[in-house]
C-alpha positions as protocol buffer text, in pm:
chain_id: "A"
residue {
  index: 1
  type: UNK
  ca { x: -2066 y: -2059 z: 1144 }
}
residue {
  index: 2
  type: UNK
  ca { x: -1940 y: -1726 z: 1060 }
}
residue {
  index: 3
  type: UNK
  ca { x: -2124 y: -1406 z: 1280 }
}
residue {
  index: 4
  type: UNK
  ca { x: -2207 y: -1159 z: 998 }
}
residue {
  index: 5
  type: UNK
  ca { x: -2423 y: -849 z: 996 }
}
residue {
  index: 6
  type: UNK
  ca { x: -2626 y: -733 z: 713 }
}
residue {
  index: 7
  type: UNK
  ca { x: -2589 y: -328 z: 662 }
}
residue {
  index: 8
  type: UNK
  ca { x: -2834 y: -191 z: 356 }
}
residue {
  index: 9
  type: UNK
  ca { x: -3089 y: 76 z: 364 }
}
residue {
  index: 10
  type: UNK
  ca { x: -3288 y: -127 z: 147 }
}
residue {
  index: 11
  type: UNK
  ca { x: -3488 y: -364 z: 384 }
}
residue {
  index: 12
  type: UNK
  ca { x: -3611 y: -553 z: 99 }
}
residue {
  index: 13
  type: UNK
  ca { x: -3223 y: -602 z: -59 }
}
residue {
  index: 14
  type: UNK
  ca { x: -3117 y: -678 z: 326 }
}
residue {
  index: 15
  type: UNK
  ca { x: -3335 y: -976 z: 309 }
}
residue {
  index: 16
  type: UNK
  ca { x: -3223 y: -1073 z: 25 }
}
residue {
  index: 17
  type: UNK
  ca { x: -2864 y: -1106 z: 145 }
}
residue {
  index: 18
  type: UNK
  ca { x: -2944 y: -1235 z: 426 }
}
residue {
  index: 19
  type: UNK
  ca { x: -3139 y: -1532 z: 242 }
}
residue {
  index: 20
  type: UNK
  ca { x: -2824 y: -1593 z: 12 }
}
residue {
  index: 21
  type: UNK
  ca { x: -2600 y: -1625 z: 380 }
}
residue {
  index: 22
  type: UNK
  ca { x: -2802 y: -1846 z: 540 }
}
residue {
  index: 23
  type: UNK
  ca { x: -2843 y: -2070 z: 226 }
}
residue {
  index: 24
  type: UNK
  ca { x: -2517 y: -2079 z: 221 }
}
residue {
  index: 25
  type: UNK
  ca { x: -2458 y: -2303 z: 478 }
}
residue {
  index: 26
  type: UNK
  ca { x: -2149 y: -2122 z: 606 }
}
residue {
  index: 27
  type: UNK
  ca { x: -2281 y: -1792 z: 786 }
}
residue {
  index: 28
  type: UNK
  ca { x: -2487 y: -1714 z: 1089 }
}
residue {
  index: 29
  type: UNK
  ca { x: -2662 y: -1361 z: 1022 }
}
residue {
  index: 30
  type: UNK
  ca { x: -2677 y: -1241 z: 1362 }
}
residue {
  index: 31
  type: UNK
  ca { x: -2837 y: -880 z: 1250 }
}
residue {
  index: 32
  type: UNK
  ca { x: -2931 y: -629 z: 980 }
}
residue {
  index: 33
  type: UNK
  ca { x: -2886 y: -224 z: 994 }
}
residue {
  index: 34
  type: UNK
  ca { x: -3054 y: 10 z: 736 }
}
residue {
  index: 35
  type: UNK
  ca { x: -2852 y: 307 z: 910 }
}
residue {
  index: 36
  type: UNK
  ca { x: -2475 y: 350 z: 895 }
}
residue {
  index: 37
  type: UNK
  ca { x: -2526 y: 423 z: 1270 }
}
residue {
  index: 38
  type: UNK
  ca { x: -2752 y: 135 z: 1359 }
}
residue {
  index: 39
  type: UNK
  ca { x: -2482 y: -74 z: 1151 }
}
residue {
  index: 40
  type: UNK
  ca { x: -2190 y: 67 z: 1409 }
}
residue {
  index: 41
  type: UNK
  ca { x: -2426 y: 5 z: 1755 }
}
residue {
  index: 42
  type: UNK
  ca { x: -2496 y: -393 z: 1610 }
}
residue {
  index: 43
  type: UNK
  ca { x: -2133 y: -448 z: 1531 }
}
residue {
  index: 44
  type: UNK
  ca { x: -2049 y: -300 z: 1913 }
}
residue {
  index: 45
  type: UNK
  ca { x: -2319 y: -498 z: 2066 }
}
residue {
  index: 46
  type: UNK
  ca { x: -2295 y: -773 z: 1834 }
}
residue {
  index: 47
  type: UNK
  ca { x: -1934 y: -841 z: 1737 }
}
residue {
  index: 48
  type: UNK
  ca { x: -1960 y: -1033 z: 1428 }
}
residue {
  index: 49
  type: UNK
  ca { x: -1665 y: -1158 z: 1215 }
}
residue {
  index: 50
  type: UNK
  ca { x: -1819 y: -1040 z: 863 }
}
residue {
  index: 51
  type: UNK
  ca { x: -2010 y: -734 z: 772 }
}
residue {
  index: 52
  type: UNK
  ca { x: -2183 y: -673 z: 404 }
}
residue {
  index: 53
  type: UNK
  ca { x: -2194 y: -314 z: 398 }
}
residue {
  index: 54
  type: UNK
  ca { x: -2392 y: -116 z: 154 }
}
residue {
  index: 55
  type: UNK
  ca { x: -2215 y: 216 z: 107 }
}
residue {
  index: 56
  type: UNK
  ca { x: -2573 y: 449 z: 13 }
}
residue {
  index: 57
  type: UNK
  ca { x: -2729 y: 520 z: 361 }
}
residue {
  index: 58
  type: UNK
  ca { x: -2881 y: 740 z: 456 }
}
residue {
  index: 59
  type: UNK
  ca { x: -2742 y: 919 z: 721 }
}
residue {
  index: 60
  type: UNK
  ca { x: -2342 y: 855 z: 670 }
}
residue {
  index: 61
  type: UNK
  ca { x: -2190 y: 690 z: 376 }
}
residue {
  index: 62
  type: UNK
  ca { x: -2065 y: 311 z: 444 }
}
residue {
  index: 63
  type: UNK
  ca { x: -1700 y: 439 z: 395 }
}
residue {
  index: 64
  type: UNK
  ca { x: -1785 y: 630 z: 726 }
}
residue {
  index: 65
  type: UNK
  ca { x: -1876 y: 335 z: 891 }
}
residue {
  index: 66
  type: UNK
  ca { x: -1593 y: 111 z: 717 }
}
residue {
  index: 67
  type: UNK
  ca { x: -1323 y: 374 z: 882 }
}
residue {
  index: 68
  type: UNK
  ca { x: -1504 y: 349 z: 1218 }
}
residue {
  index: 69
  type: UNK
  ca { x: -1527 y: 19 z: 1241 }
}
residue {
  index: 70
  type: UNK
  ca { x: -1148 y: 9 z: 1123 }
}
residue {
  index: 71
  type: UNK
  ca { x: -1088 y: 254 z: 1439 }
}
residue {
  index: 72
  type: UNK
  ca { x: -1289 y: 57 z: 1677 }
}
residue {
  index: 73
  type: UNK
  ca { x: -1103 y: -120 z: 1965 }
}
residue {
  index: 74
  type: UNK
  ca { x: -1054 y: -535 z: 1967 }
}
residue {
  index: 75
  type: UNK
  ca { x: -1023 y: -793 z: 1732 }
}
residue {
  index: 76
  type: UNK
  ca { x: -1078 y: -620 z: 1370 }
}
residue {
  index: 77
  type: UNK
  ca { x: -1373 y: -731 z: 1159 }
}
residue {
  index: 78
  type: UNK
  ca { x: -1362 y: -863 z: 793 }
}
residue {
  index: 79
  type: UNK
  ca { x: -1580 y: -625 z: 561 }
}
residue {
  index: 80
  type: UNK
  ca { x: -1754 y: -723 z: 195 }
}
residue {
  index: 81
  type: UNK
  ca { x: -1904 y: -414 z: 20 }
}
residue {
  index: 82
  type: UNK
  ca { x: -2219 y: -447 z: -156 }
}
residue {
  index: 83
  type: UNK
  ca { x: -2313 y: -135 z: -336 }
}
residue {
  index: 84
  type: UNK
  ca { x: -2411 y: 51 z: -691 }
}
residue {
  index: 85
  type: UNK
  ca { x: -2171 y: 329 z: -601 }
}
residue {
  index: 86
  type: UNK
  ca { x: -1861 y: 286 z: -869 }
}
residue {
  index: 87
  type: UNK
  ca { x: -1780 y: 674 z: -832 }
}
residue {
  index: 88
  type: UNK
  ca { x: -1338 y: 592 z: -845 }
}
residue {
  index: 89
  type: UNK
  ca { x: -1317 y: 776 z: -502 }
}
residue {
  index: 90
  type: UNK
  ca { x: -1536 y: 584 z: -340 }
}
residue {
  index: 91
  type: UNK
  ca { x: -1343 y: 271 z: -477 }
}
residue {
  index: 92
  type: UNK
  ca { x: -1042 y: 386 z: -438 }
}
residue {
  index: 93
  type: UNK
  ca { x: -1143 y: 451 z: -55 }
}
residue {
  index: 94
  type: UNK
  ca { x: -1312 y: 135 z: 16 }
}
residue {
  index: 95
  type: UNK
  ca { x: -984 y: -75 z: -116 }
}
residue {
  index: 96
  type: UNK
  ca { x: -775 y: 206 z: 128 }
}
residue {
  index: 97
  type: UNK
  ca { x: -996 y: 100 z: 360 }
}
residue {
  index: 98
  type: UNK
  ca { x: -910 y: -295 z: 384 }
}
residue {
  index: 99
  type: UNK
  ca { x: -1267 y: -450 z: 209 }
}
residue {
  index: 100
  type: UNK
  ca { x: -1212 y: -796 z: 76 }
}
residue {
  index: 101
  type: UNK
  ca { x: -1411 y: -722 z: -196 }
}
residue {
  index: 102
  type: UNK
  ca { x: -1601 y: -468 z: -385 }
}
residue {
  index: 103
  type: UNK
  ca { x: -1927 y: -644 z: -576 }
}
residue {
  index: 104
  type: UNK
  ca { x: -2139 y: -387 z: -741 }
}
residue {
  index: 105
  type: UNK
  ca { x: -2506 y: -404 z: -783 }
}
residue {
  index: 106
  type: UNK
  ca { x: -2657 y: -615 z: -981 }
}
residue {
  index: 107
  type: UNK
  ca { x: -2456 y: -922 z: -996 }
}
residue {
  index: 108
  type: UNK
  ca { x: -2580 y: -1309 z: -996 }
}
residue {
  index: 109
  type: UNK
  ca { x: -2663 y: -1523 z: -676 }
}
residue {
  index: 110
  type: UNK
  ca { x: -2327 y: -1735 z: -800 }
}
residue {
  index: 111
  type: UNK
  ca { x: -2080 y: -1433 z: -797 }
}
residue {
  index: 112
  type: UNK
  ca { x: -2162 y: -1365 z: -444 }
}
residue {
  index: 113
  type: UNK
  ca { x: -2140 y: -1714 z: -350 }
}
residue {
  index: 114
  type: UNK
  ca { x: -1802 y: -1724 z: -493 }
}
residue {
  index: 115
  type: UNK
  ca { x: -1734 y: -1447 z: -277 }
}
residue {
  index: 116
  type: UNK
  ca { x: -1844 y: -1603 z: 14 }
}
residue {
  index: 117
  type: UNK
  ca { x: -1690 y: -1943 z: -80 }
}
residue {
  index: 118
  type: UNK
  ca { x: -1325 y: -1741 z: -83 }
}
residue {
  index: 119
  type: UNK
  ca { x: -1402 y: -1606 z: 223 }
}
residue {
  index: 120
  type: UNK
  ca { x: -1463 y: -1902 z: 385 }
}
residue {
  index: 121
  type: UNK
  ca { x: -1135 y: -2064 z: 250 }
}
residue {
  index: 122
  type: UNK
  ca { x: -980 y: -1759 z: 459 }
}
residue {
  index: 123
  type: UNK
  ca { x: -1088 y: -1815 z: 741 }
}
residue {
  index: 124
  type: UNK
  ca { x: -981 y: -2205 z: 727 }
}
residue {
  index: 125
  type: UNK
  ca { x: -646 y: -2071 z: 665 }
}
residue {
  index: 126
  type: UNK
  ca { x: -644 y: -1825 z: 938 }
}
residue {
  index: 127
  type: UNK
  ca { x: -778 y: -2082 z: 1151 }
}
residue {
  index: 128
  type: UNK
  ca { x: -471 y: -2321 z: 1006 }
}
residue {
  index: 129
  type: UNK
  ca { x: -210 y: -2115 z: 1074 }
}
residue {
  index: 130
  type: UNK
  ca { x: -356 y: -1998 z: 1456 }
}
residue {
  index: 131
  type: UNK
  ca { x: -417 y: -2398 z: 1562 }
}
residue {
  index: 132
  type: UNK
  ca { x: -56 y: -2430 z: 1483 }
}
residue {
  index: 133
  type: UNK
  ca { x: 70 y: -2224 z: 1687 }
}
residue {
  index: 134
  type: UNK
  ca { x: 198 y: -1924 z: 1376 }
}
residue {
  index: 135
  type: UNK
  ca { x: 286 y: -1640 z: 1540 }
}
residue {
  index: 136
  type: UNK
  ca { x: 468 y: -1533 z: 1224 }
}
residue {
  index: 137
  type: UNK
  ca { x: 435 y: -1619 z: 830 }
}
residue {
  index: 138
  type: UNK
  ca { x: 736 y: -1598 z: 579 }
}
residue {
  index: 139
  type: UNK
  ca { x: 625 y: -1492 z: 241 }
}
residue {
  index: 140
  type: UNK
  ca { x: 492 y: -1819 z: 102 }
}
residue {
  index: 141
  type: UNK
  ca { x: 242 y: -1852 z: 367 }
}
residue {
  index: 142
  type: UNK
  ca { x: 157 y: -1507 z: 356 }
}
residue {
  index: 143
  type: UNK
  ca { x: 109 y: -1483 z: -44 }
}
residue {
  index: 144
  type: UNK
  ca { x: -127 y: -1848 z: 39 }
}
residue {
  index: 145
  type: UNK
  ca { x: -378 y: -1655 z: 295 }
}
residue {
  index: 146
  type: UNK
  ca { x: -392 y: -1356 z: 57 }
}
residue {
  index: 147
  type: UNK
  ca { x: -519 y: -1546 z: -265 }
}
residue {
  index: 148
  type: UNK
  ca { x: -755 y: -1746 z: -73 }
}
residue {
  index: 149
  type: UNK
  ca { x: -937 y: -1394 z: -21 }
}
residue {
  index: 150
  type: UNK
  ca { x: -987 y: -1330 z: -410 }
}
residue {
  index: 151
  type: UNK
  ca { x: -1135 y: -1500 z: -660 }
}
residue {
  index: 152
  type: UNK
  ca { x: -927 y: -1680 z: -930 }
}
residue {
  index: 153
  type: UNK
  ca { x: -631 y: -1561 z: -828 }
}
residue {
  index: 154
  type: UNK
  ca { x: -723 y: -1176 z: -812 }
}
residue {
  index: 155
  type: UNK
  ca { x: -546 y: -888 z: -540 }
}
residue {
  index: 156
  type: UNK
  ca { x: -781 y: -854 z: -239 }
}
residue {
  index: 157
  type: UNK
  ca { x: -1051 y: -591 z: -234 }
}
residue {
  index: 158
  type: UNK
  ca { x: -1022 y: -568 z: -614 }
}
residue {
  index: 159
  type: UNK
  ca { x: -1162 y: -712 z: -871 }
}
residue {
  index: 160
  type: UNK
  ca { x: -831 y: -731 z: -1059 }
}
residue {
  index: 161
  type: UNK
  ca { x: -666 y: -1011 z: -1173 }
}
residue {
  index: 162
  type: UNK
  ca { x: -336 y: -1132 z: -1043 }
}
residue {
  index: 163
  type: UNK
  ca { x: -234 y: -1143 z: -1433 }
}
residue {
  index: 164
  type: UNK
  ca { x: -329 y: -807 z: -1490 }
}
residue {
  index: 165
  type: UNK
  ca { x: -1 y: -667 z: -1391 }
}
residue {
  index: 166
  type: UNK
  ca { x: -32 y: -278 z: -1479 }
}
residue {
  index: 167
  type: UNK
  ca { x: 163 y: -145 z: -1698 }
}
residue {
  index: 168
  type: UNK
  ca { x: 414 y: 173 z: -1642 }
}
residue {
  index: 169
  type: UNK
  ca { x: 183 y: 494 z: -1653 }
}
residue {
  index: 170
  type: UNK
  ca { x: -220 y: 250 z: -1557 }
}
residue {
  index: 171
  type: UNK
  ca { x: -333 y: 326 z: -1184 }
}
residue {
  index: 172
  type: UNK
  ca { x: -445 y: 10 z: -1045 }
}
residue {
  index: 173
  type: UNK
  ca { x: -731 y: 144 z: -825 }
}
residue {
  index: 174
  type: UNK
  ca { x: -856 y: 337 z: -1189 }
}
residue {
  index: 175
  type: UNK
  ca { x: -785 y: 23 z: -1347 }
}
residue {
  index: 176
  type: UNK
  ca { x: -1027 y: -159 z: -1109 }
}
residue {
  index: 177
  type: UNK
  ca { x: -1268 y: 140 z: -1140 }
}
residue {
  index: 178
  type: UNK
  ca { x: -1267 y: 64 z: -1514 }
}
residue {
  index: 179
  type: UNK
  ca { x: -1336 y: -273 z: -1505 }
}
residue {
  index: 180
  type: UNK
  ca { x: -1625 y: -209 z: -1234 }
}
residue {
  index: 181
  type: UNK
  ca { x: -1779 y: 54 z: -1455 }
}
residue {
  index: 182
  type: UNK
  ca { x: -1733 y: -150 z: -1786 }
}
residue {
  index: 183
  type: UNK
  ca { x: -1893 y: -463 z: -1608 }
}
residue {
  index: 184
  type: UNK
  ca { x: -2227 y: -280 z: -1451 }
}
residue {
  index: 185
  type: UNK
  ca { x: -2294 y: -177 z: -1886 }
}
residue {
  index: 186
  type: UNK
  ca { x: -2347 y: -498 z: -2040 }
}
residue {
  index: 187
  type: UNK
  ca { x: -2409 y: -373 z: -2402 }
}
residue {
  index: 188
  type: UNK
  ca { x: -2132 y: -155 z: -2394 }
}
residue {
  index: 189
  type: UNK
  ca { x: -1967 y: 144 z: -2323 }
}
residue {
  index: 190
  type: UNK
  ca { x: -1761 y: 425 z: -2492 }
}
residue {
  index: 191
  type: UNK
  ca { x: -1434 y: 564 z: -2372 }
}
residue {
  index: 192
  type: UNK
  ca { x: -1610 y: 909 z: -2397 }
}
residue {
  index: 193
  type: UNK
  ca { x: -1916 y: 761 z: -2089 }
}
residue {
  index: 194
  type: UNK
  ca { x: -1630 y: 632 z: -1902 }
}
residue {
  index: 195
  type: UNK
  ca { x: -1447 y: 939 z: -1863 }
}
residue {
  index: 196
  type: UNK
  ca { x: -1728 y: 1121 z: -1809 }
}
residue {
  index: 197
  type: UNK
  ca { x: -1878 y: 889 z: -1538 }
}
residue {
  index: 198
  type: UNK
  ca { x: -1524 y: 853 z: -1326 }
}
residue {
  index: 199
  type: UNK
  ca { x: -1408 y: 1186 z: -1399 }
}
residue {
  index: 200
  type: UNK
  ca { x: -1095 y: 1142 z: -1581 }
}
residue {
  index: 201
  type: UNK
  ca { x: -972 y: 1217 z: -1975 }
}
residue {
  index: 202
  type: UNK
  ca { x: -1121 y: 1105 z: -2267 }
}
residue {
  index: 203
  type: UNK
  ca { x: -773 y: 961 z: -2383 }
}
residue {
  index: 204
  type: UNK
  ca { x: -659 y: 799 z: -2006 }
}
residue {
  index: 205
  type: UNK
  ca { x: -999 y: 614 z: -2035 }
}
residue {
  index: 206
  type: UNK
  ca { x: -944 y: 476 z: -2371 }
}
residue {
  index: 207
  type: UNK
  ca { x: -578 y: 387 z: -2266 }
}
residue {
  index: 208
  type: UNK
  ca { x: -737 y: 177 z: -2042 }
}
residue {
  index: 209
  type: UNK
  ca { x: -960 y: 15 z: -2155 }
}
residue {
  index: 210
  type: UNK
  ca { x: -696 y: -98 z: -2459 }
}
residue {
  index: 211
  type: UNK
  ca { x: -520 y: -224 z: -2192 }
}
residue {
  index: 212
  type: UNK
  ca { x: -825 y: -452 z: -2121 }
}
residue {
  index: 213
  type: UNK
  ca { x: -889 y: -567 z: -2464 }
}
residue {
  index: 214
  type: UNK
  ca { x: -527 y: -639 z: -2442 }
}
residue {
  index: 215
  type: UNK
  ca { x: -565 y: -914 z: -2159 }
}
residue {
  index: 216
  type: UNK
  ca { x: -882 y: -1026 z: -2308 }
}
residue {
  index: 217
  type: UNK
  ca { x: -1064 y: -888 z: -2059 }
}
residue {
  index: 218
  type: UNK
  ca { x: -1324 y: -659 z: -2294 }
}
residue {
  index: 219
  type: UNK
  ca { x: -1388 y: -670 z: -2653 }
}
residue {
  index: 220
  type: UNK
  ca { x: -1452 y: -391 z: -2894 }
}
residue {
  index: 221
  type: UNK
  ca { x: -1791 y: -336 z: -3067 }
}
residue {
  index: 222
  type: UNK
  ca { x: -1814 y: -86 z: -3364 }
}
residue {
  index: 223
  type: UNK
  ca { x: -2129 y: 117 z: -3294 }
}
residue {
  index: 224
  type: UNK
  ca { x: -2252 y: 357 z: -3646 }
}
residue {
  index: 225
  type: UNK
  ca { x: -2382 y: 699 z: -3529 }
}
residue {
  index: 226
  type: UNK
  ca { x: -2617 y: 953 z: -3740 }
}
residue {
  index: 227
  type: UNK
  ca { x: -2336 y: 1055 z: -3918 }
}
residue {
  index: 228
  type: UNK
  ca { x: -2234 y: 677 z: -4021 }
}
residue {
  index: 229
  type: UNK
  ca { x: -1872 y: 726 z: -3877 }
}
residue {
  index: 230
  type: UNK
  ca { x: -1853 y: 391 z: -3627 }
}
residue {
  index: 231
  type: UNK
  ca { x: -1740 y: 501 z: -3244 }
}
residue {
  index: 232
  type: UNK
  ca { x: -1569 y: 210 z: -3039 }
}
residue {
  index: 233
  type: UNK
  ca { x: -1799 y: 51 z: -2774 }
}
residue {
  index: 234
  type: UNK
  ca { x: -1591 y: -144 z: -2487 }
}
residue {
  index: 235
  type: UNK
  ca { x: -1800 y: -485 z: -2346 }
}
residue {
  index: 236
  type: UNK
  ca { x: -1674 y: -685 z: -2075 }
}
residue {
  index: 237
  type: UNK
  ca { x: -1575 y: -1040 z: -2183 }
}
residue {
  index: 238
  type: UNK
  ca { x: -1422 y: -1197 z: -1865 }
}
residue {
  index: 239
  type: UNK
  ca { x: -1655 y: -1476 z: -1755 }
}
residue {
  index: 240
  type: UNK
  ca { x: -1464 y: -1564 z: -1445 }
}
residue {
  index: 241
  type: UNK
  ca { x: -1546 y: -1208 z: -1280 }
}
residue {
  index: 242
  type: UNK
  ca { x: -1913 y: -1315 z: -1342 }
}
């Protein structure tokens, strides 16, 4: 059983997490914070191995608490973010700041258990390579305990895929703020509402989300406006990020 503490303001959504851990068979919830500083006195006091950490509260901001809890003395703490923020700093700070993953609200009972099922795997492996006697990994063994974190085969703390290998000129962390924006608008999204919503050009936004179609990872859907000229609407396609 895996110590893990619950951290949304939401009391209601904490519950709800908390019901999907303990159904799961693999997770003992041994507390639940609706304060980024209530969240940092239970995982003192507490010392669980896991932490699903909201990043809206409502006195600090969950990256606050992820970077304290990074600072904090003793054997560090695994941390799954759980959020509706997909602002491309906050993304880009969460992955700087070691998450395993990044799910943004909504998503399906099944992609978090997929989540937690990966996780779980990790810890077997940690536990694998610590029962016999590892004190080091060559790069095999170290690539092994790294998938086992991600889902089909994706980088840590991102939802990318290990095939999307970026291309000269694509960010990866804007890549993975694409896809995170592009997969909380299920009918579709222009290149125009994706810059606009991360902050970046018109023209770097559609770049990437070509790149996406590329890999079969969105499709494009001709939307007609008033003036009967059709604008290119992005949908997310890829059925193994749920």
């Amino acid at each position: 059983m895996i110590p893990t503490l619950v951290v949304d303001d939401d009391h209601e959504v904490a519950g709800i997490h908390t019901g999907f851990l303990l159904a799961h068979g693999a997770f003992d919830v041994v507390g639940a914070a609706h304060t980024g500083a209530r969240a940092l006195e239970l995982a003192e006091l507490l010392r669980p191995r896991l932490v699903l950490l909201d990043i809206h509260l409502p006195d600090i901001t969950g990256i606050d608490v992820l970077r304290a809890l990074r600072n904090r003395p003793g054997e560090p703490l695994d941390v799954i973010a759980i959020t509706a923020a997909r602002e491309l700093d906050t993304v880009r700070a969460a992955v700087a700041g070691g998450v395993l993953h990044y799910l943004v609200k909504p998503f399906s009972a099944a992609v978090l258990n997929q989540r937690l099922d990966h996780y779980v795997e990790y810890r077997r492996e940690l536990h694998s390579h610590a029962s016999e006697g590892a004190s080091a990994l060559d790069q095999g063994r170290i690539d092994q305990l790294l998938r086992t974190t991600a889902p089909s085969g994706a980088v840590p703390g991102t939802t990318r895929t290990a095939t999307l290998a970026t291309p000269k000129g694509l960010s990866a962390p804007t890549l993975d703020a694409v896809m995170l924006d592009l997969r909380g608008h299920g009918r579709g999204t222009s290149a125009s509402d994706v810059a606009d919503r991360l902050g970046m050009a018109r023209v770097s936004a559609r770049r990437y989300l070509e790149f996406l179609v590329s890999r079969g990872q969105a499709r494009i859907v001709p939307q007609y406006g008033s003036a009967g000229r059709p604008e290119k609407f992005y949908v997310w396609t890829d059925a193994g990020q749920g």
